[in-house]
C-alpha positions in Angstrom: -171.8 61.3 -108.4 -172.9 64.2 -106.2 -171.4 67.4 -106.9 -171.1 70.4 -104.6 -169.2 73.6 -106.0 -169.2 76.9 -103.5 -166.5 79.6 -105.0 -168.0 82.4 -102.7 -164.9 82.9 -100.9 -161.6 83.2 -101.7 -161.3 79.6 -101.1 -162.9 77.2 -103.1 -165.0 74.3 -101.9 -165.4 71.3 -104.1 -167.1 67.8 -103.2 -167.5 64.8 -105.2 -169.9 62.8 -103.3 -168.2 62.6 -99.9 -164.8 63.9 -100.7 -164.1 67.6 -100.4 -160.9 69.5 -101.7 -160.3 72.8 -100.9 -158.6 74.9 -103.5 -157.1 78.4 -103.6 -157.3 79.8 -107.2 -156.9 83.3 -106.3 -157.7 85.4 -109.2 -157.2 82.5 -111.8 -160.7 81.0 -110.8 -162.1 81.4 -114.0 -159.4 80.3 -116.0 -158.7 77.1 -114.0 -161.8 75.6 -112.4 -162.6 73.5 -114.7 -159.5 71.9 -115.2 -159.6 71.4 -111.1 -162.7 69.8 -111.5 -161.9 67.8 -114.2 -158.7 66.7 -112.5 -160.4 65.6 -109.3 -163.1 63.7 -111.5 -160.1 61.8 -113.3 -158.7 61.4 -109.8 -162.2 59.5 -108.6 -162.3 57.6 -111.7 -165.3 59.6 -112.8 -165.8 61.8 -116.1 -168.3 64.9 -116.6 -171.2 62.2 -117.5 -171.1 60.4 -114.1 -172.0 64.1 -112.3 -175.7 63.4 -111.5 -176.5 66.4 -109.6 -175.4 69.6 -108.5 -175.5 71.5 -105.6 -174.1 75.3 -105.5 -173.4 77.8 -102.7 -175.2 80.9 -104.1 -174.4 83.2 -101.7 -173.6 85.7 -100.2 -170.3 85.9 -101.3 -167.5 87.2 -103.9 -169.1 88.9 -106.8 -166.8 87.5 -109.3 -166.2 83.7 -107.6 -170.4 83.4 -107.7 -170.8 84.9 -111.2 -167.6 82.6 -112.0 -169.1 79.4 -109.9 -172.5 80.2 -111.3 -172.1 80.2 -114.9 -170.1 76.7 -114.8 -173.0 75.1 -112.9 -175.5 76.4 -114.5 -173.8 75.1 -117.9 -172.8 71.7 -116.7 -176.7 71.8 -115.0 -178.1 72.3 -118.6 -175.4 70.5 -121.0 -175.2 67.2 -118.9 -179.3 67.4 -118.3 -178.6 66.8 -114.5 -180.6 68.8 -111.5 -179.5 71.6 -109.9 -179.7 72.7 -106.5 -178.7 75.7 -104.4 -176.9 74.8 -100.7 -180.7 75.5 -99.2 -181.5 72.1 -100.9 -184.5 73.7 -103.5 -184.0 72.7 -106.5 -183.9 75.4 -109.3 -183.8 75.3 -113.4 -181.0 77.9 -113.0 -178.7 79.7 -110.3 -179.0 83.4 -109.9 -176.0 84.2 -107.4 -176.7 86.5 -104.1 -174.2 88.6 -103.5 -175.5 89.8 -100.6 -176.1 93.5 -101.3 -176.5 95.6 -104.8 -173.6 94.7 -106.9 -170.9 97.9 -107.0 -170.7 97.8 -110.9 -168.2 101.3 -111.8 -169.4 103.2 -114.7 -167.0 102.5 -117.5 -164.1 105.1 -118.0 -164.8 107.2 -121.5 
C-alpha cells in the first residue's frame, strides 16, 4: 500500500493507494496524526507493515505541519524499511522539509 502524506497546509492530505481523506487537525497535528493514519489503515484493512512506500509533500508550506509531517515519515521511512519519496517523485534516504524561505525562529525570552 502506497502512502502519500502532505501536512503543508492547514489541511491535511492523506492517500492510501487511491483513496484520499482530507483532515483538518488544526493545531493538534502532532498529537493526532498518527492515530488518523492509523484509523484509516484499520479502515482499509491494512496495518503499518502493509505501507510499502511513501511519498511526502516537502514543501513549501507550514513550518510546523512539514517539521510535524516530516519527522513521522521519515520514522515510518526508516522503522518499516520502506522507500521514501518527496511529491517530485526522487527518491531520498530522508526528507528535509522546504519551507519556502529562512525559517523565523524567535530568540528565546531570558
Amino acid at each position: 500500500m502506497k502512502l502519500y502524506l502532505d501536512t503543508s497546509t492547514p489541511q491535511t492530505i492523506l492517500r492510501l493507494d487511491e483513496t484520499e481523506y482530507r483532515i483538518d487537525l488544526g493545531n493538534q497535528l502532532a498529537e493526532k496524526l498518527l492515530q488518523v493514519l492509523h484509523q484509516k489503515l484499520q479502515e482499509n484493512h491494512a496495518d503499518w507493515t502493509d505501507i510499502s512506500e511513501i511519498t511526502f509533500m516537502a514543501g513549501p508550506g507550514s513550518f510546523t505541519g512539514l517539521r510535524i509531517g516530516a519527522a513521522i515519515v521519515n520514522t515510518l521511512a526508516d522503522q518499516l524499511d520502506i522507500p521514501l519519496f518527496k511529491s517530485t517523485g526522487e527518491q531520498v534516504p530522508v526528507i528535509l522539509p522546504d519551507y519556502g524561505r529562512p525559517a523565523n525562529i524567535t530568540p528565546p525570552k531570558k
